[in-house]
C-alpha positions as CSV (number, residue, x, y, z in Angstrom):
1,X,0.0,0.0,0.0
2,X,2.9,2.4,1.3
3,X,4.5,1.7,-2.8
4,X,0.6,2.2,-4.1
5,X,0.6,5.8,-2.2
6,X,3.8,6.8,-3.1
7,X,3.7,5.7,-6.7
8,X,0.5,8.6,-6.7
9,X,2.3,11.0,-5.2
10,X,5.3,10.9,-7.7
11,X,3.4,11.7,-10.5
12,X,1.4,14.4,-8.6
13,X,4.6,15.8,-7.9
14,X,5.7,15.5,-11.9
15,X,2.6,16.9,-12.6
16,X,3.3,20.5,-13.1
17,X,5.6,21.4,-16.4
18,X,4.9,24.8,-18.6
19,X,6.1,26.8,-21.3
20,X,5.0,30.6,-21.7
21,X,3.4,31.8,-24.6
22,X,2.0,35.2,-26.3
23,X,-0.8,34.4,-28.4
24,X,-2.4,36.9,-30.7
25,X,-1.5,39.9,-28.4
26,X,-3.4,38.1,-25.6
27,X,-1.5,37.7,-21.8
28,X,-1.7,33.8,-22.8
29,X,0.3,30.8,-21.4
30,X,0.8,27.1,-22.2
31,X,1.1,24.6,-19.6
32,X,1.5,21.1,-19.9
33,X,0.9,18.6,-17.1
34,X,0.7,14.5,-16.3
35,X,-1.2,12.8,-14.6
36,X,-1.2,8.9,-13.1
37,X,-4.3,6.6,-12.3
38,X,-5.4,3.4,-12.8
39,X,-7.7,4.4,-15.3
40,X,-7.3,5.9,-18.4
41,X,-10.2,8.5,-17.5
42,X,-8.6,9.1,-13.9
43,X,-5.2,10.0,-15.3
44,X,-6.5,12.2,-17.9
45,X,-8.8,13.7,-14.5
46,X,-5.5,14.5,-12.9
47,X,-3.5,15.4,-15.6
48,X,-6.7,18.1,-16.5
49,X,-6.8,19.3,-12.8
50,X,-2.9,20.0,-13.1
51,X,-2.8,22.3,-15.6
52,X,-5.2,24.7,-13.6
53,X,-3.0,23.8,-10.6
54,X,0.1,25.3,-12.6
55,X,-1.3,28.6,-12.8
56,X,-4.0,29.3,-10.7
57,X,-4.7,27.5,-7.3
58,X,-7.9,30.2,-7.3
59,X,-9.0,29.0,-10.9
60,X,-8.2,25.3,-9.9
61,X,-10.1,25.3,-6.7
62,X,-13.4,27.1,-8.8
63,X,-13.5,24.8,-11.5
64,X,-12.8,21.7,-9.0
65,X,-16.2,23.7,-7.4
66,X,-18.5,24.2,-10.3
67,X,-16.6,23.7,-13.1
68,X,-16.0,27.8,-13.9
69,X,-12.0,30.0,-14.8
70,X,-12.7,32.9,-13.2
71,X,-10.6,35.2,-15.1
72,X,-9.1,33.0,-17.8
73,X,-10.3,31.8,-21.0
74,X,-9.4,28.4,-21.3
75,X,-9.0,26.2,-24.4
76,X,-9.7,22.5,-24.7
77,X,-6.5,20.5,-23.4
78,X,-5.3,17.4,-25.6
79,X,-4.7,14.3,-24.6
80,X,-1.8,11.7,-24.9
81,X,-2.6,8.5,-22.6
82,X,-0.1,5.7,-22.4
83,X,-0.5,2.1,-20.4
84,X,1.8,2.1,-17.4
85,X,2.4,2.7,-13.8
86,X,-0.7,2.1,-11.8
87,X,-2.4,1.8,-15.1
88,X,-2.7,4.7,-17.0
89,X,-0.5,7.8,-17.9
90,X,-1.7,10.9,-19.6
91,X,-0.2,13.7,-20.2
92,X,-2.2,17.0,-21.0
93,X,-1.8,20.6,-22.4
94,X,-3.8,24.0,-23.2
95,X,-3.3,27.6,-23.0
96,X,-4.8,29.7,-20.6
97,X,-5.8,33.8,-21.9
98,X,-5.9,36.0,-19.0
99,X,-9.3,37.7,-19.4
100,X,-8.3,41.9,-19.4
């Protein structure tokens, strides 16, 4: 169990990567994150909820809430899952627009 939990909180912790972007004259970033579960739609869960984590823990805890980004316009993040792990590993990415 003590391998189980830690296993989950490694890649928590190798969760958070991000590159910056400018997109069309817009205060917009890139982030990329991963997440591990032991299923496909878990990992791609965490690896979702990370990318909000890497900029925002405001934004993150509203759209953990109800599903709003207060202040950010957020595209659709893309996928890449993999077998492996606990299961599953998906990695994710999007940009987030800071609303003026």
């Amino acid at each position: 169990m003590r391998t189980l939990i830690r296993a989950a909180l490694a890649g928590i912790a190798l969760t958070v990567a991000a590159a910056g972007a400018e997109a069309a004259g817009k205060n917009c970033v890139t982030k990329a994150s991963e997440g591990t579960n032991t299923t496909e739609a878990g990992a791609k869960f965490q690896a979702h909820e990370a990318l909000f984590q890497a900029v925002d823990w405001g934004v993150w805890a509203a759209w953990m809430a109800n599903g709003s980004t207060p202040g950010y316009d957020v595209a659709q993040p893309k996928f890449s899952c993999t077998k492996g792990g606990l299961g599953f590993n998906c990695r994710a990415q999007t940009t987030f627009c800071k609303k003026a």
